[in-house]
LODRENTOR-411033 format. One record per residue: x, y, z of N, C-alpha, C in turn. Coordinates in pm, whole numbers, plus 50000, padded with zeros to 5 digits. Layout:
BEGIN
XYZXYZXYZ;...
***
This chain:
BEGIN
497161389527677497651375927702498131369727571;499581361327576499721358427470499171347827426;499021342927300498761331427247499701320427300;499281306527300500611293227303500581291027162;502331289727166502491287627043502061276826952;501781271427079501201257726985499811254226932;499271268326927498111276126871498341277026704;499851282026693499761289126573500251278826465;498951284126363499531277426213500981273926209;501381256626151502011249926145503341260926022;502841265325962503171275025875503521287925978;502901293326034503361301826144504321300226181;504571289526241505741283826367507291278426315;507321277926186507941274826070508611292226045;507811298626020508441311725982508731319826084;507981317426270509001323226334510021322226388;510271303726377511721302926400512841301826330;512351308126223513261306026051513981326226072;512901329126175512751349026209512521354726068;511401344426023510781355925908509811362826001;509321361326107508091367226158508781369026325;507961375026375508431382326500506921373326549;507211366426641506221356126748504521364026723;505031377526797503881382926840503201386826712;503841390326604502871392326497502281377726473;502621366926461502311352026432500941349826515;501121353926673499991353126717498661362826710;499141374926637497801388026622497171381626467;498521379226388497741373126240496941361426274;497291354626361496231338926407495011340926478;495221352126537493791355926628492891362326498;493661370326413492651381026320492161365826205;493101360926193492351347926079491241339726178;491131337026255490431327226345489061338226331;489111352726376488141365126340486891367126253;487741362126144487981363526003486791351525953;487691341726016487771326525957488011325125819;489391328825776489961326225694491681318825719;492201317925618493521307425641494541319625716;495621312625798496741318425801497411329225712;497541316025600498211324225530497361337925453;496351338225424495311346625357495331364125480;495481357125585495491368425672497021379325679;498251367125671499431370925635499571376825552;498851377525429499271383125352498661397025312;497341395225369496591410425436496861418625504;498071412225592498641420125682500191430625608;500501424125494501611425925426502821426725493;503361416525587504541417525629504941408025611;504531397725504504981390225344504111390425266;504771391925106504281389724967503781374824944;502901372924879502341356524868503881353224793;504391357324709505701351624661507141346124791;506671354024834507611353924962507621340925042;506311342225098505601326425183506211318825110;505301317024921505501304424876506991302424848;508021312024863509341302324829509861300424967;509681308925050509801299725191509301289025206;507931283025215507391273725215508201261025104;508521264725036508981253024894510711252424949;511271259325032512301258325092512141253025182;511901252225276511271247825410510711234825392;510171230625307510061216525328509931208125209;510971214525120511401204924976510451205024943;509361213924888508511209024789508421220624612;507761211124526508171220924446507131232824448;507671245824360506781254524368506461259324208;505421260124177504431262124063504311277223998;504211285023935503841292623874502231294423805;501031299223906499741292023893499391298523754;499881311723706499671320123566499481308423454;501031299623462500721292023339499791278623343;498871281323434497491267323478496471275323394;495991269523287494671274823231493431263323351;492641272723374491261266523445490681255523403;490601254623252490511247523149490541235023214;492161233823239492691217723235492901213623335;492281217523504492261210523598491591200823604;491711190923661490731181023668489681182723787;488351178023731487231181223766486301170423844;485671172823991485031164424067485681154324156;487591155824126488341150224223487831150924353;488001164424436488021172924537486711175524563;486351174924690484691182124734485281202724704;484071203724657484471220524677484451226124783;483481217124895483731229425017485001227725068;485821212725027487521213425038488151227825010;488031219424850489031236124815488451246224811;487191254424816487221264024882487561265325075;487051260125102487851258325295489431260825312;489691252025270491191248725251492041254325215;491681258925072492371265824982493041255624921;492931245424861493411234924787492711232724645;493901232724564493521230924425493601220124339;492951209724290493511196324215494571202124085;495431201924052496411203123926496501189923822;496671177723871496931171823742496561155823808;496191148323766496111134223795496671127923709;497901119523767498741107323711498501095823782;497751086523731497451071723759496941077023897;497631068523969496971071524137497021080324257;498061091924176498761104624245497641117424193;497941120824321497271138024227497671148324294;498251156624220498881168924273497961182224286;497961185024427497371194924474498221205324500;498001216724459497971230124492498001235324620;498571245624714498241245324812499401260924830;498951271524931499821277924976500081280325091;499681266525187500381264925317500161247025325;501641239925306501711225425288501701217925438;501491227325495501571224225668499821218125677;498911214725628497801209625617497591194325575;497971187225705498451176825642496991168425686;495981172525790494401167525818493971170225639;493631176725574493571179325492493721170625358;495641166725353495301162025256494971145825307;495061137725408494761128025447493131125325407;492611138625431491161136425398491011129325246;491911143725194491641135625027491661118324989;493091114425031493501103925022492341092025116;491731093025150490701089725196489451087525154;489651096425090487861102925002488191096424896;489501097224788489681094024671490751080524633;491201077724741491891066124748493731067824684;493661082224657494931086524579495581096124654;496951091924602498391096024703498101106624662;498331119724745498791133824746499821136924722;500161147524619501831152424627501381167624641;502111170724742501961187524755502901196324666;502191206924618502801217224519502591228924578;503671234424621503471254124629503201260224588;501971269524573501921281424488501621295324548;501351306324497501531318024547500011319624593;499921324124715498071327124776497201336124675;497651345224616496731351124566496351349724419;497271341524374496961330624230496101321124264;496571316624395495461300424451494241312324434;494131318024514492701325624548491731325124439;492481329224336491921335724217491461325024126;492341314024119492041301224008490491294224147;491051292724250489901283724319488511292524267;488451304124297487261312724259486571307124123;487581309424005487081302923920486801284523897;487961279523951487331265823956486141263424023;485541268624147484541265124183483061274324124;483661282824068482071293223981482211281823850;483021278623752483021265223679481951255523722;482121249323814481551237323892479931244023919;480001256823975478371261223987477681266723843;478331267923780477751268123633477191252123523;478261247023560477891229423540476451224423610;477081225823792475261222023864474111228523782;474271239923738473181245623694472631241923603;473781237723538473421238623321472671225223361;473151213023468473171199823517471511198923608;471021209523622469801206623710468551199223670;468111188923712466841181923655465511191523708;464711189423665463551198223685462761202523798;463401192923927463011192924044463881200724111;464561206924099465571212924139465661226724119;464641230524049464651246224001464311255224127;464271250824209463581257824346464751264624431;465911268724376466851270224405466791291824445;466011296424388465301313224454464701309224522;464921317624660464271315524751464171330624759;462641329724837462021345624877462571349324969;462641366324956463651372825062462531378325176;460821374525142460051374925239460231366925363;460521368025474460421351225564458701352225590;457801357825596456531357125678455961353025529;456661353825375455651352725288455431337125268;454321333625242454491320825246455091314625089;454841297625060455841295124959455041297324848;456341299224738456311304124590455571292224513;455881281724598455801268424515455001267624421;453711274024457452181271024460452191275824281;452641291324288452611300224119453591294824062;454621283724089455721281823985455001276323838;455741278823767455461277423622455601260323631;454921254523505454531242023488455891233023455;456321221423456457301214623445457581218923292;456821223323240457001221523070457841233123112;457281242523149458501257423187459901257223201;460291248323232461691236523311462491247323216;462511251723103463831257623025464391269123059;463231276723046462871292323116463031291423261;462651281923294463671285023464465001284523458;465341273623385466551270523408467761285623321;467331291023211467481301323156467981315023225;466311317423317466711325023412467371320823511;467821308923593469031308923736469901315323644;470341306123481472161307223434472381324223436;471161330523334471511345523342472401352523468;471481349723557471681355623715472771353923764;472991337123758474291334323800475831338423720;475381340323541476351344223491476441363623515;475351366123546476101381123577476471380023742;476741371823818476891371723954478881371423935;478591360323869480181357623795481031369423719;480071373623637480661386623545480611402223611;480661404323767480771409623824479181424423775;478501417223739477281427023649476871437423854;476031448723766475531453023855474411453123830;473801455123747471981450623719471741441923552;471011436423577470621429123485469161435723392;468801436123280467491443923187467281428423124;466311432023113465431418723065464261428522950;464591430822832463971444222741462911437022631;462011438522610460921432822509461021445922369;461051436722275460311450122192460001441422088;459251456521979458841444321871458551432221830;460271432221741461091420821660461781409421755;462481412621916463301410321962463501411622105;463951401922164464451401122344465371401322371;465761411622440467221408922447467931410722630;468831407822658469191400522795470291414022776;470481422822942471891434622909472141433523053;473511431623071474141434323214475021445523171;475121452323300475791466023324476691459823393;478071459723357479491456823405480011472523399;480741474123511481671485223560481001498123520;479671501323496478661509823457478771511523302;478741499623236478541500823067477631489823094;476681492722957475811484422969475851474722832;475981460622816476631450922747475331440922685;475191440822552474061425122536474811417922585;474131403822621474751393022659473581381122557;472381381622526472231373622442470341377222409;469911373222313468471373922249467741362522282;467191357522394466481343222357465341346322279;464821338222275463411338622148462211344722201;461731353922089460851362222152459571353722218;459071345822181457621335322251457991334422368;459121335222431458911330122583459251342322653;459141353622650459321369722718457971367322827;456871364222797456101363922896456031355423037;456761341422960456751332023076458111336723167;459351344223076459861347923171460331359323293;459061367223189458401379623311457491369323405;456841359323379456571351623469457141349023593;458241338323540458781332223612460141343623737;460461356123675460931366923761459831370323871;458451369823827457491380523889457341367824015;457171363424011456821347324079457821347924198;459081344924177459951343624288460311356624347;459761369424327460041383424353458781383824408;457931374324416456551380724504455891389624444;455571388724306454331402424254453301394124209;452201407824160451281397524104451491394523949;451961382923922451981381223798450791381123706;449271387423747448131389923653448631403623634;449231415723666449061429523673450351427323577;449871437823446450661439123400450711450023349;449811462523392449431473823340450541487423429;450981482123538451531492423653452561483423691;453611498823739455241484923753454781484123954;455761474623933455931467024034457461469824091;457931466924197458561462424305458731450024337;459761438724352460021431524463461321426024493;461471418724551463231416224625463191400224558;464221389224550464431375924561466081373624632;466221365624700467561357124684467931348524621;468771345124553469221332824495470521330124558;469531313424634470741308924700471261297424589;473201298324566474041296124507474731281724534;474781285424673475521270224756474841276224886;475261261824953474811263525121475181272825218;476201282125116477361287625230476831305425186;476431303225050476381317924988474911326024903;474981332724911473321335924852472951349924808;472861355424727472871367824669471411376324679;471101389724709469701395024723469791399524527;468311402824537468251409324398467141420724439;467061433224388466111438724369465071440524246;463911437524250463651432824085462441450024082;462231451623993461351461823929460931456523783;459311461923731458971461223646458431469223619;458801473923432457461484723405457401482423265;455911485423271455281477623109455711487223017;456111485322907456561489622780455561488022673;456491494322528454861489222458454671474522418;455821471522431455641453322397455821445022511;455361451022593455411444322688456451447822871;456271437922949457301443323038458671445723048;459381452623085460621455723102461141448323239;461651441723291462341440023352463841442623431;464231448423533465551452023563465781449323717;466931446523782467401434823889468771443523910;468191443024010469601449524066469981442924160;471671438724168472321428624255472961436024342;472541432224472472281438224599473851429824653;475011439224665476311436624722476081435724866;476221425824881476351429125073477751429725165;478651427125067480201431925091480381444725061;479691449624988479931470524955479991473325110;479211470825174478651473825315480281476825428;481221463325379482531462625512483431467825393;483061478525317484571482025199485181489525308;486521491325274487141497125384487621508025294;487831520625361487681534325325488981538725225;490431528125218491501528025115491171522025048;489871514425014489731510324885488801519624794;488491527524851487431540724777488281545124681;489351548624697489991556524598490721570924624;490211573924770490751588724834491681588124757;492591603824797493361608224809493621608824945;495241608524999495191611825157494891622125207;494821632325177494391645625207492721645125206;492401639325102490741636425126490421627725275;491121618825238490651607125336490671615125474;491201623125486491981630725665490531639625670;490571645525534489621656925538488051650925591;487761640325548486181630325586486721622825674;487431621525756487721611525885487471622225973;488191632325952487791642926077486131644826112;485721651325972484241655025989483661644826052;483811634225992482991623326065482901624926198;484111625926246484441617926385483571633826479;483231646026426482631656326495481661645126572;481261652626671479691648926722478441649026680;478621665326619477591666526539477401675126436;476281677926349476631685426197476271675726097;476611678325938476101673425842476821673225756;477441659125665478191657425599477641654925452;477491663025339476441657825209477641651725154;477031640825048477581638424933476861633824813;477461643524732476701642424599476611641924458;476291638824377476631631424193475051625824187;476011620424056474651614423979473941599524008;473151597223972472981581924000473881572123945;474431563624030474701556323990476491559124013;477011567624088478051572324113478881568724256;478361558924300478971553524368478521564824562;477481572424538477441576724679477021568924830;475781555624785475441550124876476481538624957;477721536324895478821531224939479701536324990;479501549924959480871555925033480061564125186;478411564525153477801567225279477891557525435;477811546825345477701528925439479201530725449;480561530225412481501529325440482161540625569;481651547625572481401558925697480341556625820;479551549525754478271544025880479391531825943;479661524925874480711511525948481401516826001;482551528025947483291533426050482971533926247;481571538526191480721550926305480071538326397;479781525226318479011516326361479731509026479;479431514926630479841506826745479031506126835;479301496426935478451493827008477111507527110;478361517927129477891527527188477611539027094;476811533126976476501548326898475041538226809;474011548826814472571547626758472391550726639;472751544926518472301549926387471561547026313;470681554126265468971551426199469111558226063;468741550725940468931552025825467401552725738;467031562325699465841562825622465921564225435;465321547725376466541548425232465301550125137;465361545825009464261547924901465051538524777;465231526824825465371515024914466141511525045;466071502525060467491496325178468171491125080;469231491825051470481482624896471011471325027;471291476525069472941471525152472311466025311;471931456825366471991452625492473261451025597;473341463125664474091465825773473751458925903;474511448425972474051445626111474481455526218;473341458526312473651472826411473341487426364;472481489426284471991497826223470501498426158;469881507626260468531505826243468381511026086;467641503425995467221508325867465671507525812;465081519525751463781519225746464011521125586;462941513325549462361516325394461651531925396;461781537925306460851548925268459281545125232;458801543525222457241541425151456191551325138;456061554625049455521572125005454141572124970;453751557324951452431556224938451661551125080;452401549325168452261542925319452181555025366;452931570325307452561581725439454021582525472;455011569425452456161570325525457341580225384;457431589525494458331604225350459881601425457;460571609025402462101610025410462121618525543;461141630825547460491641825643459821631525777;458901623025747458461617625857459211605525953;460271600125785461051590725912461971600726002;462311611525946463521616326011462841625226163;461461627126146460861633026250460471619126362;460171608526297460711595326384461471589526508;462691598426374464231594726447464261602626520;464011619326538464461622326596463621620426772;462671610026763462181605526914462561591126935;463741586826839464531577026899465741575926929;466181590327013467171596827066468451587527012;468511592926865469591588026763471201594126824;472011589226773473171595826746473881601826593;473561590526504474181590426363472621588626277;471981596426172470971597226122471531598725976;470981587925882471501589225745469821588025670;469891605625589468761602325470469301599725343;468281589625317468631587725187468901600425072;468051607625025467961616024972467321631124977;468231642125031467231656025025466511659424917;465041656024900464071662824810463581676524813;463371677724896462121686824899462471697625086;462251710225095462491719325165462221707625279;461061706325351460871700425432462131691225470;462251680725429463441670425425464621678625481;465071687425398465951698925419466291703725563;465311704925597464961714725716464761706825831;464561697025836464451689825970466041679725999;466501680225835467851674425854468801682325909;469101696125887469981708225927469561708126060;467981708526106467701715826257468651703926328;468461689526312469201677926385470311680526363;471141682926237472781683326272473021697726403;471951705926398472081716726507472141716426632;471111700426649470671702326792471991686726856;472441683326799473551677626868473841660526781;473861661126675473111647826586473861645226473;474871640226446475551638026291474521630526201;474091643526104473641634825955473891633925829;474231624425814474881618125688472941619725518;473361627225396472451628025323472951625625232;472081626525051472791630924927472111634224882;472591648324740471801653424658472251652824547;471681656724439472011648924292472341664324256;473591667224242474101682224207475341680024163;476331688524053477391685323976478651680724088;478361692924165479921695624225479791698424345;480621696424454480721705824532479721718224579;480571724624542480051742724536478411744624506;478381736824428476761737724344475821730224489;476661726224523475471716324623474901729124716;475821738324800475141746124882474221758824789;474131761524699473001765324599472181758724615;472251750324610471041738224559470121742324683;470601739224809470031741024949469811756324975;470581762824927469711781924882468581779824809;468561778724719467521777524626465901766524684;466151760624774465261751524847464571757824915;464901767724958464741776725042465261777725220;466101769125195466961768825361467591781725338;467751788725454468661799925500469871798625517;470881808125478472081812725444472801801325646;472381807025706472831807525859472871797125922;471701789125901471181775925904472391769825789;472861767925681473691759825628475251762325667;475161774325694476621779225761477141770725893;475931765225950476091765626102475781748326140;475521744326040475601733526037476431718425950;476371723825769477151716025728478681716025758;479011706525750480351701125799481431704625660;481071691325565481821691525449480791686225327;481281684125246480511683125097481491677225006;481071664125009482031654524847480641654224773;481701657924669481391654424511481711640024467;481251630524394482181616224351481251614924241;482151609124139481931598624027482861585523976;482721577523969483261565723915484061562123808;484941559423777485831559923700486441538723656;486291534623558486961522323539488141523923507;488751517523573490261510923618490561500623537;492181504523436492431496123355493121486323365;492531477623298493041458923356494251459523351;494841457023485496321453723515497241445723431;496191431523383496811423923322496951429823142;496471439123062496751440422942497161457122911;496711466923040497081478722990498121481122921;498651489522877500121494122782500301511122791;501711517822797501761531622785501031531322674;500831546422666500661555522530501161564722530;501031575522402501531583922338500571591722389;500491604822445499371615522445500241626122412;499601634922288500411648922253500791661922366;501541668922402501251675622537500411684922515;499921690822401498661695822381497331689722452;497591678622381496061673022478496131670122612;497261671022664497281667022800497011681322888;497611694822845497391706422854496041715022876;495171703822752493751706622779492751698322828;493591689622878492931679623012492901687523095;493611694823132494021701823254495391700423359;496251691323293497541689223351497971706323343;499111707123438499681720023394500981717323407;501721728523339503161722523281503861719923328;504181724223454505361716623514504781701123585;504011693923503503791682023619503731673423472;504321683123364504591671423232506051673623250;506491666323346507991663723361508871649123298;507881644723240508581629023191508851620523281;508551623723441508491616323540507271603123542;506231603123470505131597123452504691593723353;504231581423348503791576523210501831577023155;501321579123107499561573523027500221563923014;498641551723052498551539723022497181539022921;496891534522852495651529522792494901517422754;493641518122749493191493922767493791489322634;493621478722661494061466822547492401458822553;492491451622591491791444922607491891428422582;492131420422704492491402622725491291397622788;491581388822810490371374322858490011383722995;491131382523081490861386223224489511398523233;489601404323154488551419423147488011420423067;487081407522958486421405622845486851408522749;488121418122732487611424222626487411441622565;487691441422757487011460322754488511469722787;489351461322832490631468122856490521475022997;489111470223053488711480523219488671468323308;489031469523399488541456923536488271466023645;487071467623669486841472223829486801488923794;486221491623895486071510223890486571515524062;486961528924047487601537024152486791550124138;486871557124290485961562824291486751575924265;486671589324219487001600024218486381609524283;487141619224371486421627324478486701642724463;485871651124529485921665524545485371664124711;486561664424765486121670224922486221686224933;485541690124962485271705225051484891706025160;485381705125239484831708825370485051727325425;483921727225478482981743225505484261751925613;485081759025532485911764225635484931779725693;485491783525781485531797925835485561806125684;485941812225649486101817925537484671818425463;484811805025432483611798925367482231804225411;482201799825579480781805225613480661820825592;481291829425589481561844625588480951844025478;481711837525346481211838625192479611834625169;478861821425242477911820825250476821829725297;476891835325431476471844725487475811858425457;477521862825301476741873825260476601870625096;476311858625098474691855824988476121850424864;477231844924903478511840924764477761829024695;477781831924560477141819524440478431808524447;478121800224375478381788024378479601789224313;480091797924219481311802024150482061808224248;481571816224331482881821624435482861814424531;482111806024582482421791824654483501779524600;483561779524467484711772424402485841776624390;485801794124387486981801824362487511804024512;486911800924589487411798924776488061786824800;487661777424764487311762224790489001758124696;489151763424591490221758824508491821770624603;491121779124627492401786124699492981785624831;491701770924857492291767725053492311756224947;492681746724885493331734224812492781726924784;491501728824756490571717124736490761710824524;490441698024606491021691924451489911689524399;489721696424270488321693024201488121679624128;487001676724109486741664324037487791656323872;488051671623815488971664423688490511664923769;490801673323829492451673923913492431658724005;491261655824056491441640324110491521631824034;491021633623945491051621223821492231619023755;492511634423702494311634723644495391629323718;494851624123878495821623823936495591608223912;494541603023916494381586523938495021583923740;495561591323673495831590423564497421591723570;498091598823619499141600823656500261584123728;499361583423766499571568023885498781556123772;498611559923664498191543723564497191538623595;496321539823759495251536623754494391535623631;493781548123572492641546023434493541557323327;492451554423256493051563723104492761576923104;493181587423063492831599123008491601598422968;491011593222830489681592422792488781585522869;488751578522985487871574823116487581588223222;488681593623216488431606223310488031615623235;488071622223094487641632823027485981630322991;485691612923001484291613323032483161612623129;483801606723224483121607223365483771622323477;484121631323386484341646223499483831656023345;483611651623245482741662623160482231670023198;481561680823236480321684923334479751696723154;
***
C-alpha cells in the first residue's frame, strides 16, 4: 500500500516534483526514517540516491536560501545555550552566529518550519535558515552537543555526582558506600575520564598505580595512549569510588574482582562499562572496558570484507547446519564479526543461545548466558544445556579444552549451526589446533563449514593522509607481486591533524582470511595433511591470506604499508 503523499517530508515532496526522486522511493525512504526514527533527510542519504551536497544545493535552490560550507565553522565559535540540545540533536539544527535579535541556524532540511517557530518562541529571536550539507551537520552537532556534556560535567555541584547508575536492577542503591562530600573531586575526576574516553572513541580505560606515580591510559584504535597523572594520594579513593558504583567489595583488596556500571550521559543515552581489578604491588590496577552496544547492528560492509569473502561467509552461514570458527588474537576484532552474523541469523523463527566469558554486547532475541566457572557453569555444560533447548543457532564463546570441542562438532552434526573462536595464527593452523585437542580427523571433516582468520588494521585519517614514496623493493617484500606495481595505484601514509589527534589513524578495518572446507580439503584432512599443506590447498582454490588482504586494503588507500606489515607479522 502506498504511502499519501501528504505523509512525506516537506523536503520529500519538493524533490519529487522537481523528479529528483521517483514518488515511490520518497515513500520507502519515509517509512525506513519513521523505522529508524531518524530525519528524512539522514535516511536519504543512507539510501544514496543523493549526496548530502546534492540535497543541500537543491534545497538552497528551492527555496532561496543561502548555503554554508560547515568545514570552515570551527566548534569553537558557535554560540552556546541558545538552543535546547534535545532540539538540535532531534532536529538536526545547529545555532551559527547571533546578530542582535536574529540567529542563524543551520539546518539540512529548511522544510522544518514547527521547529524553528519553536525556537523563536523559546528565545524570542527571528530565525534565518542556512543550508548545509547532512553529514557536516551530523558531525559538528555531535561535537557541539559532547562540548555541552563536558561543560555539565566540569559544571556539576556535588549533589549531582549520582549520575553511574548500577547495571544490577535487583542490586539495591550505591548511595549508601558513596564516598564523603569531601570526595566531590575524585568523583567528579572519574565521570570526566569516562566521559572523555566515551568522546575519544577509547576502548578500555587502565587506571595503573605504581611507586612514584598514577597514571590514567585509554586504548584508542588498539594503541594504548597516557592521557594524564593525577596525584598519587588519591589512587585509593579512586579505586574506591570505581569499586563502589561497579558493585564490589571495596574492603577486598587482596583478589581481583569483576563488576559491570552504566553511566548514564543524558536521558536519551547511557553507556555499560565492564570494570575488573587486580592488585599490583602498589596497589590496585584498574581496567574498564566500554561495552559498544552498536558493535551489535554493524552491518557486514562495514567489516571490511572483500566481496569474495563476504559471498564466501554469507553462504556458510545461511547452511542449516555445521560450524563456522573464527580466529586471532585477542583483541582482533572476532566477537563482532561473530554478533554481526548472529544479527544476520537473528529472526523471529530461529533460536539462538550464546554461551560467553563475558556477555560484551547485549543482543535483543538472543538467549545469552554468562560463563561462570566457579558456579560449575563451563563452556561444556552450557552447551550441553543448549542442546535440551532445542536451539537452532548456538554460539561458544571460546573452544578450550577437548570436551568443549567435542560437544560443539557432535551439534554442528546432529542438525545445529555453531558459531565458536580459537586463538590460532591463521586459518590452516586452526584445524591443527582441533587435531592436536584430540578431535578426530572425520569428525572435523564432516562438520566444519569454513574458518576466518581476522586482525585489525587502523585506517588512515581521511582528512590528513598524503601519497608516499615506497621503493619497489620494499613493496616486493611486502608481498605485492610485479605485475600489480603497475603505477595504476598510489601508498598513502598518516600525517597527523586535529580530526585524529595526532596519530594520522581514525578508526580501524578488519582484515580477513576466509577458507572455507572444500571437498579437496576434507580428502587432505582425512589422510592426516598438516597445516602447511592445508595452506598450500587453501591458496590454490584462491584463498586470500591475511597479508594479500591487507595489501589489498593498501592498494585502495584505506591504511599504510607499515600498519599492515605490523598487524599480519606472524
Amino acid at each position: 500500500m502506498l504511502m499519501d503523499a501528504a505523509s512525506i517530508s516537506g523536503l520529500g515532496r519538493a524533490l519529487v516534483q522537481s523528479e529528483h526522486l521517483l514518488v515511490q522511493d520518497a515513500e520507502s525512504i519515509q517509512r525506513q526514517a519513521q523505522a529508524s526514527n531518524i530525519s528524512f533527510v539522514e535516511q536519504l542519504v543512507l539510501s544514496k540516491k543523493l549526496t548530502p551536497l546534492a540535497i543541500a544545493k537543491f534545497a538552497s535552490g528551492m527555496f532561496g536560501l543561502p548555503l554554508l560550507d560547515l568545514a570552515t565553522i570551527s566548534p569553537d565559535s558557535l554560540p552556546k545555550g541558545v538552543i535546547d540540545d534535545e532540539l538540535i540533536a532531534g532536529k538536526r539544527l545547529l545555532p551559527l552566529f547571533k546578530r542582535g535579535s536574529r540567529l542563524f541556524v543551520g539546518t539540512s532540511d529548511p522544510t522544518q518550519s514547527a521547529a524553528f517557530h519553536a525556537i523563536t518562541f523559546k528565545t524570542g529571536l527571528t530565525v534565518d535558515v542556512v543550508v548545509v550539507e547532512d553529514d557536516k551537520l551530523a558531525k559538528l552537532v555531535g561535537r557541539y552537543t559532547e562540548n555541552a556534556a563536558v561543560t555539565a560535567f566540569n559544571n556539576m555541584a556535588a549533589d549531582e555526582f549520582g549520575e553511574l547508575e548500577i547495571a544490577d536492577p535487583d542490586a539495591e542503591s550505591a548511595s549508601d558506600g558513596m564516598p564523603d562530600v569531601d570526595d566531590a573531586p575524585v568523583v567528579k575526576f572519574v565521570n570526566k575520564v569516562l566521559l572523555d574516553a566515551i568522546n575519544g572513541g577509547a576502548s578500555d580505560i587502565h587506571f595503573e598505580p605504581y611507586e612514584r606515580f598514577y597514571r590514567v591510559r585509554y586504548r584508542i584504535d588498539g594503541n594504548l595512549k597516557e592521557v594524564v597523572q593525577p596525584p598519587l594520594a588519591i589512587k585509593e579513593k579512586i579505586a574506591s569510588r570505581i569499586k563502589v558504583v561497579s558493585r564490589m567489595d571495596i574492603s577486598e583488596k587482596r583478589v581481583p574482582q569483576d563488576g559491570r556500571l552504566k553511566l548514564k550521559i543524558s536521558s536519551t543515552k547511557a553507556v555499560d562499562f565492564r570494570v575488573s581489578t587486580l592488585p599490583t604491588l602498589f596497589g590496585e590496577k584498574i581496567v574498564m572496558r566500554i561495552l559498544d552496544a552498536s558493535a551489535a547492528s554493524l552491518d557486514i560492509e562495514q567489516l571490511g570484507f572483500e566481496p569474495e569473502q563476504k559471498a564466501l561467509l554469507l553462504r556458510a552461514i545461511a547452511r542449516p547446519y555445521g560450524m563456522v570458527l573464527v580466529t586471532g588474537p585477542t583483541g582482533s576484532g572476532k566477537t563482532v564479526s561473530l554478533y554481526t552474523c548472529l544479527n544476520i541469523l537473528n529472526k523471529p523463527d530461529t533460536n539462538i543461545s550464546t554461551a560467553e566469558d563475558p556477555v560484551e554486547i547485549n543482543l535483543p532475541g538472543i538467549n545469552q548466558v554468562n560463563v561462570n566457572e566457579r558456579a560449575g557453569l563451563t563452556f561444556a555444560s552450557a552447551l550441553r544445556s543448549f542442546l535440551r533447548q532445542d536451539p537452532d543457532v548456538i554460539m561458544v564463546g571460546e573452544i578450550r579444552d577437548y570436551e568443549t570441542a567435542d560437544i560443539s562438532i557432535k551439534a554442528a552434526q546432529t542438525g545445529h549451526m555453531v558459531f565458536s573462536t580459537l586463538h590460532t595464527n591463521n586459518a590452516p593452523a586452526t584445524l591443527t589446533r582441533l587435531l592436536n585437542m584430540g578431535v578426530a580427523p572425520f569428525n572435523i571433516a564432516s562438520s566444519v563449514l569454513l574458518i576466518m582468520a581476522q586482525r585489525l588494521a587502523r585506517k588512515l585519517c581521511t582528512h590528513c593522509k598524503k601519497p608516499v614514496e615506497i621503493p619497489r623493493e620494499a613493496l616486493l617484500r611486502a608481498g605485492f607481486a610485479e605485475e600489480e606495481l603497475d603505477g595504476s595505484w598510489q601508498p598513502y601514509g598518516p600525517v597527523g591533524c586535529d580530526e585524529c589527534r595526532g596519530s594520522g589513524y581514525k578508526g580501524r578495518t578488519g582484515i580477513y582470511e576466509v577458507m572455507p572446507i572444500t571437498d579437496a580439503m576434507v580428502r587432505l584432512i582425512m589422510s592426516d595433511g598438516n597445516a602447511v599443506d592445508i595452506a598450500d590447498l587453501a591458496r590454490k582454490e584462491g584463498m586470500v591470506d591475511l597479508r594479500h588482504a591487507g595489501l589489498l586494503k593498501v592498494k585502495r588507500g584505506i591504511t599504510s604499508l607499515t600498519e599492515i606489515e605490523a598487524v599480519t607479522n606472524e
